[in-house]
C-alpha positions as a Python dict, from the first residue, in 0.01 Angstrom:
ca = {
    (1, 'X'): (0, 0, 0),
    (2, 'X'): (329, -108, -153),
    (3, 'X'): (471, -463, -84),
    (4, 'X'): (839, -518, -173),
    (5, 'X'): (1041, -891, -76),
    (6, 'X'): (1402, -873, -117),
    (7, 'X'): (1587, -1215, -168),
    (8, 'X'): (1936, -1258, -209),
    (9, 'X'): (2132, -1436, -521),
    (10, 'X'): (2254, -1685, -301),
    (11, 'X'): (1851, -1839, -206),
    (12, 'X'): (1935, -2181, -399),
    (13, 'X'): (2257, -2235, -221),
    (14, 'X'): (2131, -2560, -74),
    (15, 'X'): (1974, -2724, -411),
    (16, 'X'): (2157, -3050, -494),
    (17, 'X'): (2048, -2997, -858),
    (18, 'X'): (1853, -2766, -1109),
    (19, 'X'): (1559, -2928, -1110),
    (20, 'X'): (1535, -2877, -705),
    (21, 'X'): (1686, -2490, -769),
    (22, 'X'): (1413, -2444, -999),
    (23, 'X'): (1164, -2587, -765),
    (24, 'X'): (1245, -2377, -436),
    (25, 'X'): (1195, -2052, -679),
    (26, 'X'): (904, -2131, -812),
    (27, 'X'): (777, -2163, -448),
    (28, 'X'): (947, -1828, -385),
    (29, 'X'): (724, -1675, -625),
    (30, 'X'): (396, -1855, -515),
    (31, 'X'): (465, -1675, -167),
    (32, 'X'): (533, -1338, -349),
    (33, 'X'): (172, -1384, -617),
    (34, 'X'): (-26, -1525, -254),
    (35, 'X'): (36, -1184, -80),
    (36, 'X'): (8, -995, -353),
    (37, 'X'): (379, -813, -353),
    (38, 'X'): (430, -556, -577),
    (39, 'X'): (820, -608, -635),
    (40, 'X'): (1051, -923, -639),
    (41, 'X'): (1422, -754, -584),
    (42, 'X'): (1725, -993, -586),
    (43, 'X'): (1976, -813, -404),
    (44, 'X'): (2375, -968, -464),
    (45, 'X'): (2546, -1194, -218),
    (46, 'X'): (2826, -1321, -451),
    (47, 'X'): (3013, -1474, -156),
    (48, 'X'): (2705, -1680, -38),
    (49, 'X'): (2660, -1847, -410),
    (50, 'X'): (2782, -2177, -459),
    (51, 'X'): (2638, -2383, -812),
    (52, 'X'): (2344, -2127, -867),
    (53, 'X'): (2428, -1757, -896),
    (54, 'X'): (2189, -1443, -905),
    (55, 'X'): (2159, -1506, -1287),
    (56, 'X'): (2008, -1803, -1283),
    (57, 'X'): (1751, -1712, -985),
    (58, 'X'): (1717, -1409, -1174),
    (59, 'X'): (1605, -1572, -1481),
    (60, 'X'): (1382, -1841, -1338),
    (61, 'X'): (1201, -1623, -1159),
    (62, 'X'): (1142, -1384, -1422),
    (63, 'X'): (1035, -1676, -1609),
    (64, 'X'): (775, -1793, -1300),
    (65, 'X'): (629, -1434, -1352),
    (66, 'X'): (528, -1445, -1753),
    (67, 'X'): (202, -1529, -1813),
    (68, 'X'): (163, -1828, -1950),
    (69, 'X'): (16, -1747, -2302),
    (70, 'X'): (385, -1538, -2349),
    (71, 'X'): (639, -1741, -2228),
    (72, 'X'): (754, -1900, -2492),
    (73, 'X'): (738, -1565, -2726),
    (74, 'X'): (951, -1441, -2425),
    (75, 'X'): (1192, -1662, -2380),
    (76, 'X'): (1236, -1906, -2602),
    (77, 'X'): (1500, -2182, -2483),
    (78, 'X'): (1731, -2113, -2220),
    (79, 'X'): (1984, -2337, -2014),
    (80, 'X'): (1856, -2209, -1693),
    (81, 'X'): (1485, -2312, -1776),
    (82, 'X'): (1575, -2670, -1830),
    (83, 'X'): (1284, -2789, -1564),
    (84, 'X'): (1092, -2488, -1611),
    (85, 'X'): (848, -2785, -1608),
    (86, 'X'): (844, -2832, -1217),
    (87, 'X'): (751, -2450, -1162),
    (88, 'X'): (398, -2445, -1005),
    (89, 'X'): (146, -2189, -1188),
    (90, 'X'): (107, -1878, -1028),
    (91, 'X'): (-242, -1817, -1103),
    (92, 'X'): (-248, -1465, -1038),
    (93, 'X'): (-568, -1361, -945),
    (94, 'X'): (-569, -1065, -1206),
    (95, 'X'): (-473, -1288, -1535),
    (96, 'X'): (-719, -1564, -1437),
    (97, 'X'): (-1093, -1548, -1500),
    (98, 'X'): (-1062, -1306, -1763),
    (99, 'X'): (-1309, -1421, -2019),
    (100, 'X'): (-1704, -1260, -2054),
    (101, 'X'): (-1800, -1378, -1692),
    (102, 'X'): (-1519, -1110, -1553),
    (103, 'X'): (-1585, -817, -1792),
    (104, 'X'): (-1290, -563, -1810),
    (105, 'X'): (-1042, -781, -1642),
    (106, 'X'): (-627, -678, -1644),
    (107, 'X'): (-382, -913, -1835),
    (108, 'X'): (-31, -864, -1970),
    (109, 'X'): (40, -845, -2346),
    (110, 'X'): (325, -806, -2544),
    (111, 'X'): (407, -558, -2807),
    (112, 'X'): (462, -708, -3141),
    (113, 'X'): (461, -442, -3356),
    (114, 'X'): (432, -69, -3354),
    (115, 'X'): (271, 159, -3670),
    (116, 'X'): (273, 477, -3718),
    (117, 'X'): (-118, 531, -3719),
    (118, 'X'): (-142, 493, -3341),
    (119, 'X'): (-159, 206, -3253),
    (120, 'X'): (-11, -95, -3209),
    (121, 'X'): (-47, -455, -3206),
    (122, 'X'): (-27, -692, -2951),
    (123, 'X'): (-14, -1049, -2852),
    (124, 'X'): (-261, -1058, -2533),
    (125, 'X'): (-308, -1436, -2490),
    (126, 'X'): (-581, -1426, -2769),
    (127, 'X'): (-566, -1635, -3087),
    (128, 'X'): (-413, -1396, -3303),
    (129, 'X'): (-221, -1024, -3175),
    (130, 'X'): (-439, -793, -3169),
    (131, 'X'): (-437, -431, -3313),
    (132, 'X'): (-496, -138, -3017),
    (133, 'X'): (-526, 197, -3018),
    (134, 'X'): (-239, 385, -2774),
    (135, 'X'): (-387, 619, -2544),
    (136, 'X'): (-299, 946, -2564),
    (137, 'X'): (77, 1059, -2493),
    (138, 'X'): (146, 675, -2455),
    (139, 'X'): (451, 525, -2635),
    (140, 'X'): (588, 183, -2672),
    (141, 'X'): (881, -29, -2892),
    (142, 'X'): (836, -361, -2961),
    (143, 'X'): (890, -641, -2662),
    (144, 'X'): (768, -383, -2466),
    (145, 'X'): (476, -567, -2188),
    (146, 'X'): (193, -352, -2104),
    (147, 'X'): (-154, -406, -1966),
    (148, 'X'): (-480, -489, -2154),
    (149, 'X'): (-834, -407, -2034),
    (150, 'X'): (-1014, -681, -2222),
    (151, 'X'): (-1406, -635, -2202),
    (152, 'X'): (-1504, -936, -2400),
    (153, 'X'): (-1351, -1184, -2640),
    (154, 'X'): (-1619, -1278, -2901),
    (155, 'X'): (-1626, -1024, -3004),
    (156, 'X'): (-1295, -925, -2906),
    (157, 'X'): (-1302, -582, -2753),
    (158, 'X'): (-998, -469, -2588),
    (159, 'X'): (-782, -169, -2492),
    (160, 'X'): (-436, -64, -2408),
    (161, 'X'): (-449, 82, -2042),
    (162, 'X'): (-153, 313, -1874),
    (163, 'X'): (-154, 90, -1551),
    (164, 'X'): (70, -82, -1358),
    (165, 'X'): (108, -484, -1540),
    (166, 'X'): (-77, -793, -1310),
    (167, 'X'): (113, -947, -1029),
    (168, 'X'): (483, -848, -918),
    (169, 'X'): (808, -698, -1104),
    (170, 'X'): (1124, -835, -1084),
    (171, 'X'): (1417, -633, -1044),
    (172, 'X'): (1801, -678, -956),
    (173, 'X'): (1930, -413, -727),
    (174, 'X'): (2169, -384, -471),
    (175, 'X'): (2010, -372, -98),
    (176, 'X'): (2040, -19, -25),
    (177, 'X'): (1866, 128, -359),
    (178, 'X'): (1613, -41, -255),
    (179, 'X'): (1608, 25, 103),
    (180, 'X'): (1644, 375, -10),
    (181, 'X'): (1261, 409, -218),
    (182, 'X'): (1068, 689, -93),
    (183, 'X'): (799, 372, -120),
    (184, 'X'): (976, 129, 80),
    (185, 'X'): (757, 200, 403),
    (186, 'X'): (881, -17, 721),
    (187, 'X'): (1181, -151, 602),
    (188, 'X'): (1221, -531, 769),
    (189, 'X'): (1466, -720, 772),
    (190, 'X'): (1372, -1099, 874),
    (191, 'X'): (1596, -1295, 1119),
    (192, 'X'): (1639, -1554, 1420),
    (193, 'X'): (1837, -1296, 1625),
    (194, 'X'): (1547, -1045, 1556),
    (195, 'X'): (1311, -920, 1803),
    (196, 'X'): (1004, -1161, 1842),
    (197, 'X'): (657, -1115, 1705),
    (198, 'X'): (380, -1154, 1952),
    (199, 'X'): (69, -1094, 1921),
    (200, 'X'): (50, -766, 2075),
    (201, 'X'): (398, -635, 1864),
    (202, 'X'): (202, -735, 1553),
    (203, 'X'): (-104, -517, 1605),
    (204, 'X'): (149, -189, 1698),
    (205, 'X'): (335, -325, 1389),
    (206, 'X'): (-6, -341, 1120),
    (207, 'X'): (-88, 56, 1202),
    (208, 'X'): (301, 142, 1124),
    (209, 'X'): (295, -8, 748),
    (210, 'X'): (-25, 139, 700),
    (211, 'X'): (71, 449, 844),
    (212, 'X'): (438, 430, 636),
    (213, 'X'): (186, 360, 355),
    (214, 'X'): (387, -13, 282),
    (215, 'X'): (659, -261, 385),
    (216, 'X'): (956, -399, 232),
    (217, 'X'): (1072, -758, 393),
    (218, 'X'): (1379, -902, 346),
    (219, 'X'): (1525, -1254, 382),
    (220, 'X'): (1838, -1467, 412),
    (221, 'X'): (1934, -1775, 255),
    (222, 'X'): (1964, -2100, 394),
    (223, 'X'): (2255, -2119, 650),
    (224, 'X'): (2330, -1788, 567),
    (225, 'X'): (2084, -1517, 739),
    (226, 'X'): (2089, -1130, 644),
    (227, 'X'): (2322, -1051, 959),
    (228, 'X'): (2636, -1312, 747),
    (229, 'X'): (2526, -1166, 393),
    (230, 'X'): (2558, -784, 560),
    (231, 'X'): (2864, -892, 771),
    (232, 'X'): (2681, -795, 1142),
    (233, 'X'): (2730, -975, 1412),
    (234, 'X'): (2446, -1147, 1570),
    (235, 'X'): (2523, -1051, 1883),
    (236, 'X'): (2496, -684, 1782),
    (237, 'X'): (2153, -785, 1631),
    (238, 'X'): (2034, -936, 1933),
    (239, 'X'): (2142, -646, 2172),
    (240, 'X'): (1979, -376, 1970),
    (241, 'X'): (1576, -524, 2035),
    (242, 'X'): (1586, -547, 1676),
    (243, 'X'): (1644, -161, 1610),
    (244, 'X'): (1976, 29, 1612),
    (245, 'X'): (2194, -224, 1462),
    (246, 'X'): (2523, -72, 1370),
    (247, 'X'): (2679, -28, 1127),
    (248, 'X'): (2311, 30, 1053),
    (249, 'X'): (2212, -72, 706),
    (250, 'X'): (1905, 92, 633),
    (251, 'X'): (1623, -152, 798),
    (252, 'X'): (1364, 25, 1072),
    (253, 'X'): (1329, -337, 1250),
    (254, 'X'): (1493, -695, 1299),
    (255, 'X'): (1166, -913, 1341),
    (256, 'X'): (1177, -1274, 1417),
    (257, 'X'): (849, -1391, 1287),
    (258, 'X'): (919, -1786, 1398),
    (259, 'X'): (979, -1731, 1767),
    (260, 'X'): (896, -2093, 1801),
    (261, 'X'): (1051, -2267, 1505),
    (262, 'X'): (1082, -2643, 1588),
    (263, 'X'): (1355, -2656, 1288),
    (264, 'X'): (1693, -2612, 1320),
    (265, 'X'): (1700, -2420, 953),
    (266, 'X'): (1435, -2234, 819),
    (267, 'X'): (1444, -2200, 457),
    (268, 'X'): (1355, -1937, 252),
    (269, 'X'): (1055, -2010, 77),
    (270, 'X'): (923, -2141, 425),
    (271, 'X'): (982, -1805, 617),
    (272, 'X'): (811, -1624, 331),
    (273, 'X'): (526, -1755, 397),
    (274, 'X'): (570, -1729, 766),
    (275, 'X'): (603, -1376, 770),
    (276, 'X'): (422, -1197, 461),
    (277, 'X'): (78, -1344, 625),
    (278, 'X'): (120, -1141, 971),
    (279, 'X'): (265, -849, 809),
    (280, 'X'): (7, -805, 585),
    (281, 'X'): (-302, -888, 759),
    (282, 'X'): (-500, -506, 767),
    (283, 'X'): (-652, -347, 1094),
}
């Protein structure tokens, strides 16, 4: 099953500084690593940025997803990772653990080099990068991140592996690409004005994404939910029982997951977490 959240550029609107910016992201990708999405998409609302545009949530965020041991091979210095510091580590369940006592475990690894023998070597978190052997019909430049099956690490024994890297991708896309996947699955979009979740909604709900073979959720940002960033009214979002919303842009349901929120403002970190654990909880 495929999981794919959707944020928009404008998710730090809000943050009084940086250092508070940088925080609420990192938070946005501890809900994204907890349940275990496959995709990160920040989808454009220009009008809804203030101080922190889609490049710099972009970039943080791309940043929370590096493994550690590459980050700084990565990226360096930038301006927008000025309290990188504050981000809290992901710990994704894939990269950690991954010495003898968890034989054959998956962790990212950069390409450093390339020769033409076949093979290629590769900083993997390791002391030194590493030379691997491609497998066959495999080809890579250097930069380019791929995943390691590491066995054991004294001795090291390691491979290159054609499989999809730990933990979640982050893309940049505009909100109906990605609505548009043939892997999107039950395409949500999250909202106060939504139809409620109960408890007997949420079990019809679980067999659909299975059935659909995945979800994709979407948020808003704060004091600006999806129906201001798409330009609907609520009162069209309300009437439809969270389907048929016209001019319909490409969701399959309008789901409030908080039907009982005791805050005025939910942000979006908070409603990450809120949803993703009912959606994704398996018959």
């Amino acid at each position: 099953m495929t999981c794919s959240v959707l944020v928009p550029s404008s998710l730090v609107r809000e943050a009084e500084d940086k250092r508070e910016a940088t925080r609420k992201l990192g938070y946005v990708a501890r809900a994204a690593t907890v349940f275990r999405a496959d995709r990160l998409v920040v989808f454009p609302d220009s009008e809804g940025e203030r101080r922190w545009g889609g490049g710099f949530v972009e970039t943080v965020l791309r940043y929370a997803a590096t493994p550690p041991y590459l980050k700084t091979e990565v990226w360096g210095t930038r301006d927008e990772l000025e309290y990188a510091g504050v981000l809290p580590p992901l710990r994704v369940s894939s990269r950690t653990g991954s010495g003898p006592e968890r034989p054959g475990s998956l962790q990212e690894g950069i390409v450093t080099e390339v020769g033409s023998d076949g093979r290629a070597r590769v900083n993997c978190g390791l002391q030194h990068p590493i030379s691997l052997l491609l497998p066959d019909g495999m080809e890579v430049s250097d930069g380019e991140r791929v995943a390691i099956r590491i066995s054991s690490r004294e001795p090291v024994r390691a491979r290159i592996v054609d499989e999809p890297l730990p933990g979640f991708e982050i893309q940049r896309a505009d909100l109906p690409e990605v609505l548009a996947r043939p892997d999107a699955g039950v395409r949500i979009a999250t909202s106060v004005h939504g139809t409620e979740l109960s408890v007997g909604r949420l079990t019809e709900l679980v067999g659909r994404i299975d059935d659909a073979g995945g979800l994709t959720v979407a948020f808003g940002a704060p004091g600006r939910g999806l129906p201001a960033i798409l330009d609907l009214a609520v009162e069209d979002v309300a009437a439809g029982g969270g389907e048929g919303v016209e001019p319909d842009p490409g969701f399959d349901l309008w789901l409030n997951t908080i039907p009982r929120q005791g805050s005025e403002t939910v942000r979006t970190e908070e409603a990450m977490f809120a949803s993703l654990a009912p959606l994704t909880l398996t018959e």
